[in-house]
Legacy VTK file of the C-alpha trace (Angstrom):
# vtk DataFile Version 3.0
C-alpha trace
ASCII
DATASET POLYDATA
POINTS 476 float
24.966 -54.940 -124.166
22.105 -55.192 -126.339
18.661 -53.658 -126.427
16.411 -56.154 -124.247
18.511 -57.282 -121.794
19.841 -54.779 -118.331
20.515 -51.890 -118.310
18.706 -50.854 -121.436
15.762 -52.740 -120.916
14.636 -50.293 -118.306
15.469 -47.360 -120.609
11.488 -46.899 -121.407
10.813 -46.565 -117.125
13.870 -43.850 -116.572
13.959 -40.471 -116.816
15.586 -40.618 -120.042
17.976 -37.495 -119.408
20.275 -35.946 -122.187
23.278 -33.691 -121.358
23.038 -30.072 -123.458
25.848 -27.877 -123.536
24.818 -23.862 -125.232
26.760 -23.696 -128.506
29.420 -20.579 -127.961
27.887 -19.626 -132.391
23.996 -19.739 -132.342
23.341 -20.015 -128.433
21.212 -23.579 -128.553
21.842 -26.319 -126.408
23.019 -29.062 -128.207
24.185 -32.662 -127.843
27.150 -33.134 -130.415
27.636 -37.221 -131.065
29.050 -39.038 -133.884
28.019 -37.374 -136.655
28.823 -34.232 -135.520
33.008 -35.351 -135.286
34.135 -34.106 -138.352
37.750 -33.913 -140.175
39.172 -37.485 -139.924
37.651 -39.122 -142.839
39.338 -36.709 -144.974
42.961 -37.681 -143.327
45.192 -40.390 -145.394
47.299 -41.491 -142.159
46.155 -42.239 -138.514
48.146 -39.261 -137.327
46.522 -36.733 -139.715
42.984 -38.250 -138.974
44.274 -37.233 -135.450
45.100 -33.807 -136.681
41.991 -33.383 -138.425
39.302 -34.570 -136.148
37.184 -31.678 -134.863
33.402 -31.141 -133.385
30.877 -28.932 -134.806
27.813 -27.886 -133.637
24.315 -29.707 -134.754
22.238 -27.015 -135.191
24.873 -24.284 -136.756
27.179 -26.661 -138.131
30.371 -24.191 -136.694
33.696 -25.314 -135.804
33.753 -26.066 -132.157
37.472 -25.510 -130.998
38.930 -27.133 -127.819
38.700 -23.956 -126.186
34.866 -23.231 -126.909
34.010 -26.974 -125.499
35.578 -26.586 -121.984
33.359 -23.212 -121.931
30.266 -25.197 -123.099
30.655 -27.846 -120.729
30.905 -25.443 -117.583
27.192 -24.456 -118.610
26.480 -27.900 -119.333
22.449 -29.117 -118.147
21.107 -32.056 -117.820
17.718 -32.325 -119.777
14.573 -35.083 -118.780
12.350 -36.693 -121.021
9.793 -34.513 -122.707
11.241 -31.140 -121.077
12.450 -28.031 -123.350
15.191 -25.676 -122.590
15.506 -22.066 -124.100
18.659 -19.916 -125.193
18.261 -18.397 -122.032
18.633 -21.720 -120.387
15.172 -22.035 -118.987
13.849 -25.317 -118.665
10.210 -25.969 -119.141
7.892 -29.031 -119.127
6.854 -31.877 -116.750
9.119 -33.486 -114.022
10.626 -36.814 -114.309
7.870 -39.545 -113.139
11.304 -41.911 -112.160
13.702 -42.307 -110.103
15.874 -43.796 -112.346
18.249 -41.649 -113.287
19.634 -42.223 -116.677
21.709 -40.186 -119.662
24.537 -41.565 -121.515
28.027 -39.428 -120.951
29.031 -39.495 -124.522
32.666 -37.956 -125.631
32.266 -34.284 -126.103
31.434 -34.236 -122.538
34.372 -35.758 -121.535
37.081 -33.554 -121.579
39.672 -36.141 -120.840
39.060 -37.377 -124.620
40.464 -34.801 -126.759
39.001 -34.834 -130.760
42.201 -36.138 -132.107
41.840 -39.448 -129.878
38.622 -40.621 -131.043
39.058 -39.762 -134.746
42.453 -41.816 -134.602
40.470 -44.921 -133.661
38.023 -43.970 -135.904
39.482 -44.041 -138.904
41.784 -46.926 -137.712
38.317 -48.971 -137.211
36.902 -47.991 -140.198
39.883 -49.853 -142.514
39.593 -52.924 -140.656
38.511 -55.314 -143.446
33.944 -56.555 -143.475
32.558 -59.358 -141.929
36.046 -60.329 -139.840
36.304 -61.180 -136.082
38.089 -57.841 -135.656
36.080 -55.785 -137.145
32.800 -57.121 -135.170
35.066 -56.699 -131.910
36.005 -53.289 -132.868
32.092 -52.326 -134.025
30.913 -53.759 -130.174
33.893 -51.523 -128.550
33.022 -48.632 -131.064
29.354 -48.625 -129.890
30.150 -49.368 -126.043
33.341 -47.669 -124.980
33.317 -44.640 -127.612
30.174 -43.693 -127.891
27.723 -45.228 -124.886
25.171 -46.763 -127.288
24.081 -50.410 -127.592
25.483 -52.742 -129.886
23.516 -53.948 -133.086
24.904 -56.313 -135.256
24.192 -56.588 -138.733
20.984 -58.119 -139.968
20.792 -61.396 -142.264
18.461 -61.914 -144.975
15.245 -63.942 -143.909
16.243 -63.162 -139.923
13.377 -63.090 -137.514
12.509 -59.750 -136.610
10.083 -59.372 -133.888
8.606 -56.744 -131.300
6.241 -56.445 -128.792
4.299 -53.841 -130.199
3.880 -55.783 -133.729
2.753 -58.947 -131.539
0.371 -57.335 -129.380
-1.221 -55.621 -132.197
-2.012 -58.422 -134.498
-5.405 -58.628 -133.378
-8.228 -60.662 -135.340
-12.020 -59.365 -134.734
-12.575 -62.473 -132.996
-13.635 -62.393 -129.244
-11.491 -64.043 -126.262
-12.164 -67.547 -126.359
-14.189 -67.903 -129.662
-13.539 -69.953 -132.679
-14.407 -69.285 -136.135
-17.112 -71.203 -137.180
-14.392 -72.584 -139.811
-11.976 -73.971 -137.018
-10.328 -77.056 -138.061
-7.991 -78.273 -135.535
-7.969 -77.337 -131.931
-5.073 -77.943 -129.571
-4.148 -76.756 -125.849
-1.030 -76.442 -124.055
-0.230 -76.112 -120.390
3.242 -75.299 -119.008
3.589 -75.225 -115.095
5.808 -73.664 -112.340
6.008 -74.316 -108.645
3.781 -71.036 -107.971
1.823 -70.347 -111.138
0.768 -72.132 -114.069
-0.022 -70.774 -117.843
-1.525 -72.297 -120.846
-2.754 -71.084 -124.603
-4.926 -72.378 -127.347
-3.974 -72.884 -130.639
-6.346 -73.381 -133.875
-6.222 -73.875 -137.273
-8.698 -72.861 -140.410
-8.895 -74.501 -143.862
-6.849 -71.709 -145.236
-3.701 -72.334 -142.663
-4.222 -69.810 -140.823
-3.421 -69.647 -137.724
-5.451 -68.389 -134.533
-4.920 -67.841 -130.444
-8.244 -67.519 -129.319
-7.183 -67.534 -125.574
-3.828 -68.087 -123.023
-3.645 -66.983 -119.711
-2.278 -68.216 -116.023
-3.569 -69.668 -112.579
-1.897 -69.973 -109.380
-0.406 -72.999 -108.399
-0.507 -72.947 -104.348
2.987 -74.638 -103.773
2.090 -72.407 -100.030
-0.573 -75.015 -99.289
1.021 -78.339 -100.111
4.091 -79.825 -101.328
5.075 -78.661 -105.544
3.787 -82.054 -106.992
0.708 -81.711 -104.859
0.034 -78.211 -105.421
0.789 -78.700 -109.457
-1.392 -81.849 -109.951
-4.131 -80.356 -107.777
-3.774 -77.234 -110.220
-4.177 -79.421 -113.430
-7.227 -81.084 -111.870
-8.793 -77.915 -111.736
-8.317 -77.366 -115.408
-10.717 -80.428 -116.413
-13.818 -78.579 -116.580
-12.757 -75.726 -119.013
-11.076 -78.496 -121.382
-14.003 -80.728 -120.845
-16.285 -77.553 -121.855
-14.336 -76.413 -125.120
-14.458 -73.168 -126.941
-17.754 -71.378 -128.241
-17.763 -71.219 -132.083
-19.057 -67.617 -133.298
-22.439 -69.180 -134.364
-23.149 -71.352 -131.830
-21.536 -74.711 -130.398
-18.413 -75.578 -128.736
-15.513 -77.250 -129.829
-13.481 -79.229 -127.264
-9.514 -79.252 -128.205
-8.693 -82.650 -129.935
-5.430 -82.966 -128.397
-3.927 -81.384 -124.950
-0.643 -81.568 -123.858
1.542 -79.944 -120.814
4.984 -79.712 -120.330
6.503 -82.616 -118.547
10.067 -81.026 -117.760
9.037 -79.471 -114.633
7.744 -81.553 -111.548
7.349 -84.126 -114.158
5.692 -86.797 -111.697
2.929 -84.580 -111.180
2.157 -84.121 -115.328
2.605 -87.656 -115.483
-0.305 -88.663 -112.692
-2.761 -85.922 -114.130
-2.059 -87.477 -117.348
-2.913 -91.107 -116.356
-6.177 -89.834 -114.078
-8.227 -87.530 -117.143
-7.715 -90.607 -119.766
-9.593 -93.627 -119.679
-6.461 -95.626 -120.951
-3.056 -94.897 -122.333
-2.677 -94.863 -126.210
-1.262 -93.131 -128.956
-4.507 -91.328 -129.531
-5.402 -90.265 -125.914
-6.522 -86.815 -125.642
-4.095 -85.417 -123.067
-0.207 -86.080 -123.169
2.596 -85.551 -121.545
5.104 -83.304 -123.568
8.857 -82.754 -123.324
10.461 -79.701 -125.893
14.245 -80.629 -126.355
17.262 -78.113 -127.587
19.353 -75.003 -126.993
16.083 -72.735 -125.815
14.660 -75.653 -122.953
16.180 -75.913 -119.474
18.575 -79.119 -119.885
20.077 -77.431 -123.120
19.890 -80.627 -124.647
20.376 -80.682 -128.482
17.420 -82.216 -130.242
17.752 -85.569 -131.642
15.117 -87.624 -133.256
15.495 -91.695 -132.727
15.876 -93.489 -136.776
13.765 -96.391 -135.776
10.608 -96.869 -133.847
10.289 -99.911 -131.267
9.332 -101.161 -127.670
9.482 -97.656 -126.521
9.105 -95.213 -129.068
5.970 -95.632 -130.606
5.773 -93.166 -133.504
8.105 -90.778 -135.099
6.807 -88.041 -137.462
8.135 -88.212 -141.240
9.961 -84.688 -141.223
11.522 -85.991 -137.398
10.721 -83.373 -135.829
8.717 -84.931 -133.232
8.126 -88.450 -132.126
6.029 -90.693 -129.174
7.815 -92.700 -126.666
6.594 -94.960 -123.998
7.911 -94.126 -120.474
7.925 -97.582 -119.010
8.936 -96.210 -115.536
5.931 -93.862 -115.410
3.261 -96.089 -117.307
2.776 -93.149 -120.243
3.126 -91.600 -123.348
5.483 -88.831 -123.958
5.488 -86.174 -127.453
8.702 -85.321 -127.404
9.467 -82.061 -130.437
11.871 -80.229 -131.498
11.361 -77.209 -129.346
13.606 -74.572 -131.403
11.898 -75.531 -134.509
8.452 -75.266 -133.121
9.346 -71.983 -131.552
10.951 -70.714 -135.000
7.282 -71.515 -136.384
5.368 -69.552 -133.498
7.565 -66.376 -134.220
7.727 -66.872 -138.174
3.662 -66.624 -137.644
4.156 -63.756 -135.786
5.871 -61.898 -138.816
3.916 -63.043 -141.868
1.051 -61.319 -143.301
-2.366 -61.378 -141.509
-4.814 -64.369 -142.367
-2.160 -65.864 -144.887
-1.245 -69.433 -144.343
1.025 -70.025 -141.346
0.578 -66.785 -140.036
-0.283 -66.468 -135.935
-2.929 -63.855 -134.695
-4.494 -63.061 -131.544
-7.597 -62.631 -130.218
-9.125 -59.140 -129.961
-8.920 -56.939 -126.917
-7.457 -53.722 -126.142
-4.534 -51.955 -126.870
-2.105 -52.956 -123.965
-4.234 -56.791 -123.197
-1.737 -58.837 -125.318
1.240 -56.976 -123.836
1.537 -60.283 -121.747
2.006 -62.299 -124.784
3.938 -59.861 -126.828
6.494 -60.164 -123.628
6.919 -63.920 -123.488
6.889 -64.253 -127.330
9.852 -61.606 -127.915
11.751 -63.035 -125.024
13.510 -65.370 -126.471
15.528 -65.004 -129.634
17.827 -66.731 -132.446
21.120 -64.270 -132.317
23.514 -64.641 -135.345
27.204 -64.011 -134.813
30.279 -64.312 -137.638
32.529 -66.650 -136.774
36.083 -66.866 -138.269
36.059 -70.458 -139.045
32.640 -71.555 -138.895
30.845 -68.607 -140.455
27.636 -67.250 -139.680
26.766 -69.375 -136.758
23.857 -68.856 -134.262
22.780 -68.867 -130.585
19.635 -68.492 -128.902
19.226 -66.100 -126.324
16.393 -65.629 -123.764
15.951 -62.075 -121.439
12.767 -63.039 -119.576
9.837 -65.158 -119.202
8.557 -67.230 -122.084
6.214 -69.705 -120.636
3.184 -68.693 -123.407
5.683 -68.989 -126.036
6.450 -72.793 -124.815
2.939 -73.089 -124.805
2.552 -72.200 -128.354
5.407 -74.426 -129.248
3.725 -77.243 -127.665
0.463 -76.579 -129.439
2.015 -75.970 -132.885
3.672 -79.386 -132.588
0.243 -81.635 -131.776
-1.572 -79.692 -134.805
1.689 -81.225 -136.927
1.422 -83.954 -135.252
-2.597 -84.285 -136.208
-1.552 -83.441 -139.870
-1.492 -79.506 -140.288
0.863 -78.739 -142.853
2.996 -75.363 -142.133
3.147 -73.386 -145.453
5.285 -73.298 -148.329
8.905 -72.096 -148.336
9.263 -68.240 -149.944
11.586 -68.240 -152.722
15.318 -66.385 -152.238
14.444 -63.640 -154.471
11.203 -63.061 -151.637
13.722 -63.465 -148.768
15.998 -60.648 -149.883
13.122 -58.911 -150.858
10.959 -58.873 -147.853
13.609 -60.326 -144.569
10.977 -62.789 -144.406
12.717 -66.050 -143.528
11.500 -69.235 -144.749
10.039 -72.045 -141.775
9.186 -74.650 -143.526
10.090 -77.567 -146.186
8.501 -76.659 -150.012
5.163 -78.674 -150.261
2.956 -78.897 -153.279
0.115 -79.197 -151.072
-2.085 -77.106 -150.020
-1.157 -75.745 -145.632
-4.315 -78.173 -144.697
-4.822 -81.023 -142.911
-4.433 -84.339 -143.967
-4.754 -87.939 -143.123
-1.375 -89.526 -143.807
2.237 -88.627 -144.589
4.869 -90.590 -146.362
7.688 -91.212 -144.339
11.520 -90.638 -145.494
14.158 -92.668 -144.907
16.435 -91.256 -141.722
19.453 -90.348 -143.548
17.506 -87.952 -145.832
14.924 -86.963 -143.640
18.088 -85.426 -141.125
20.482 -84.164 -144.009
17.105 -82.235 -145.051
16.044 -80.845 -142.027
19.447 -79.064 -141.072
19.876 -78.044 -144.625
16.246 -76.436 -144.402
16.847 -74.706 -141.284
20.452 -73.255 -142.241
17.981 -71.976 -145.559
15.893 -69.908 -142.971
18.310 -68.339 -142.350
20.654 -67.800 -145.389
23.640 -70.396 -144.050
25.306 -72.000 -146.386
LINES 1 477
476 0 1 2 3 4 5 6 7 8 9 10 11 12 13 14 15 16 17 18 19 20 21 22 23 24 25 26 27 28 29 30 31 32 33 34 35 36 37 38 39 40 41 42 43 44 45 46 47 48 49 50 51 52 53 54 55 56 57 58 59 60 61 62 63 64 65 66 67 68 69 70 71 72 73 74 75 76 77 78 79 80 81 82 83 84 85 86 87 88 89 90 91 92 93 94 95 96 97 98 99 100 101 102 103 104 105 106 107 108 109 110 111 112 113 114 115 116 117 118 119 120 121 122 123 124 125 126 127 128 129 130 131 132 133 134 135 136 137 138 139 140 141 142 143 144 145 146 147 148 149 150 151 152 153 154 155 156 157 158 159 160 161 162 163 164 165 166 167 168 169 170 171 172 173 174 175 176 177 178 179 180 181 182 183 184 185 186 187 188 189 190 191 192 193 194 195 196 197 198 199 200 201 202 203 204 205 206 207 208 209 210 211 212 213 214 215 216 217 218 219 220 221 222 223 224 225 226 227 228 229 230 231 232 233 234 235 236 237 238 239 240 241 242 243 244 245 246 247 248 249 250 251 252 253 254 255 256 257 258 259 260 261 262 263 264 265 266 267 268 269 270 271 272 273 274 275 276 277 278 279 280 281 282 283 284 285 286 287 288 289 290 291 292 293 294 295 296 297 298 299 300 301 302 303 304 305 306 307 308 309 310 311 312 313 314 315 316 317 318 319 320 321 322 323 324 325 326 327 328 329 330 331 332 333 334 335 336 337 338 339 340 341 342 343 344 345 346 347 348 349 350 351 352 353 354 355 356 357 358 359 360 361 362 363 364 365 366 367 368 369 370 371 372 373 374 375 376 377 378 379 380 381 382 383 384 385 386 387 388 389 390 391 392 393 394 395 396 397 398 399 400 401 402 403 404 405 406 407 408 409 410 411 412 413 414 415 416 417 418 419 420 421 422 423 424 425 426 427 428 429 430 431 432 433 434 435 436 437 438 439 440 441 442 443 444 445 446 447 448 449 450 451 452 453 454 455 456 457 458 459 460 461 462 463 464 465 466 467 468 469 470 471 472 473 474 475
């Protein structure tokens, strides 16, 4: 069990109830838990750290014999959110606003566990050698089974760490829908579902920076007319506020210089709007068809990048992380990306400092109008687990809906794709330093766009890649 997925991710809408049991010493009403079992790290054998292991009270810090527990627990209450309880056992404060009942029945209220048979597996656990396959199994059944909390495993120097209360707050002074006057690069991603449809906007400035100056949804009306139908009628609708662009601050509009939407869903209908808003089908045509590949997209397909371009794939970028192939069947183009790296970009952005180069902000608004965002962006994450063999080894892991964050992907890859140049990789020493995990391949230039790149030969360009991403993260 971890922290966003069920149960605990309804934790915040319960009632949030604690058990309290009146300490036979001082009178308060207490909640012993693990730091309040006392004796067994002292033993030198299982069976004395059996012997040994005894409760105390929080608040007194008194011995709490066997005999004193069973007379706490007959007084035992159970305690809601935000509510007080005296010596006296009066209760004070507001009602519960849920119906969802929820408290955790830790050990001391279990009087079928006696002291001596958690401090035995205690101190068993505790001498189970670092970083082993047992030891992780015995930390998850430790947290779980002994003491009803969620397991966290240990973090990893330049790991991710994102929340929805640090996304939703990094907030520009920008209004929705504005660009800087400063905006260099403009691009727009759409990403669509059988009943609703969502896009986002993603620009760039001459300093890398990075901006969302608007997302959002629309309904798709799959009620009305078949999927494809309702989708493609959906996208058509979409022409006049790409055909309009975004206002810059001082006056003007900007209209995105490249679109794409998500061709993995329905993809007939993507591939018809596609062919109706361009005059003709090229490499450079303003809206494409785009397919994300790898462990986070739908087909769990691992993403592979073709070594040489020909009849049907056009162009493939010098760092192969995306490329353009022709889909003879459907008469278009295709940008095909690297979906987990693009998504590893989007939430590195999310994490770096604001208005440095790379890093991701949002429009401004009020306190809870990103929580939308925040959501879809945190959704989704890169898990690490040890492995006996293999190491540190990771997994990606998704507990909701993420259809902005595959919008952002998609953008972030067409402003690489027009030249923008992610920034620099931190040093080690700044990883350890600051968790901040590094998302991109050391440049001496400057994270702005430019005209050309020089390609590397396939071999290299792949042994570099993985070796860059395992650097993120600190795999060797």
């Amino acid at each position: 069990t971890i922290d966003e997925e069920l149960p605990m991710s309804l934790y915040a809408e319960s009632t949030r109830s604690k058990l309290l049991a009146p300490c036979r010493h001082c009178g308060e009403f207490v909640h012993p838990y693990e730091n309040e079992l006392r004796g067994w790290r002292d033993a030198d054998s299982e069976m004395k750290a059996a012997k040994l292991a005894h409760w105390i009270c929080p608040k007194c810090e008194r011995r709490i014999t066997e005999k004193q527990r069973a007379k706490m627990l007959i007084d035992t209450v159970l305690l809601h959110e935000g509510q007080r309880i005296s010596t006296t056992g009066k209760i004070t404060g507001p009602k519960p606003e849920s119906t969802r009942l929820w408290y955790h029945a830790t050990p001391f209220f279990n009087m079928l566990l006696e002291p001596g048979d958690i401090g035995k597996e205690e101190w068993v656990a505790e001498r189970i050698p670092e970083d082993t396959t047992e030891r992780i199994q015995s930390e998850k059944e430790r947290a779980q089974f002994r003491w009803s909390k969620t397991y966290t495993p240990p973090k990893l120097d330049g790991q991710i760490e994102l929340d929805r209360k640090t996304v939703a707050d990094r907030q520009n002074k920008l209004p929705p829908s504005t660009l800087p006057d400063d905006v260099q690069l403009l691009t727009i991603a759409y990403d669509t579902g059988d009943k609703r449809g969502w896009f986002a906007a993603l620009a760039s400035r001459p300093n890398g920076e990075l901006i969302v100056p608007a997302y959002g949804d629309f309904d798709i009306r799959s009620d009305l007319a078949t999927p494809e139908n309702a989708i493609l009628a959906a996208l058509r609708e979409q022409k006049p506020f790409l055909e309009a662009g975004l206002p810059k601050v001082s006056g003007g509009t900007l209209i995105a210089h490249r679109v794409g939407c998500d061709a993995g869903w329905r993809q007939a209908a993507t591939w018809k709007w596609t062919k109706e808003i361009n005059e003709r089908q090229s490499l450079e045509q303003w809206v494409m068809a785009t397919r994300g590949r790898g462990e986070t997209q739908i087909d769990k397909r691992k993403w592979t990048c073709p070594k040489n371009k020909g009849n049907l794939v056009r162009q493939i970028s010098s760092d192969r992380d995306w490329y353009v192939e022709w889909i003879k069947k459907a008469i278009v183009f295709e940008l095909h990306f690297d979906a987990d790296n693009f998504k590893l970009l989007v939430q590195h952005g999310l994490t770096l400092a604001m208005h440095s180069p790379g890093s991701i902000s949002l429009h401004a608004g009020t306190k809870r109008s990103h929580s939308r965002i925040a959501r879809h962006c945190t959704n989704e994450r890169l898990l690490f687990e040890r492995h006996p063999e293999k190491g540190i080894v990771s997994r990606w892991v998704r507990f909701g809906d993420n259809h902005l964050l595959d919008c952002l992907a998609q953008c972030y890859a067409m402003l690489v794709r027009l030249g923008y140049q992610p920034p620099p990789l931190p040093t080690t020493a700044e990883i350890q330093a600051s968790n901040i995990p590094q998302v991109a391949k050391p440049s001496k230039e400057s994270a702005r766009p430019k005209e050309e790149r020089k390609e590397m030969t396939a071999d290299e360009s792949a042994t570099e890649r993985r070796r860059r991403v395992d650097q993120w993260f600190g795999i060797e």
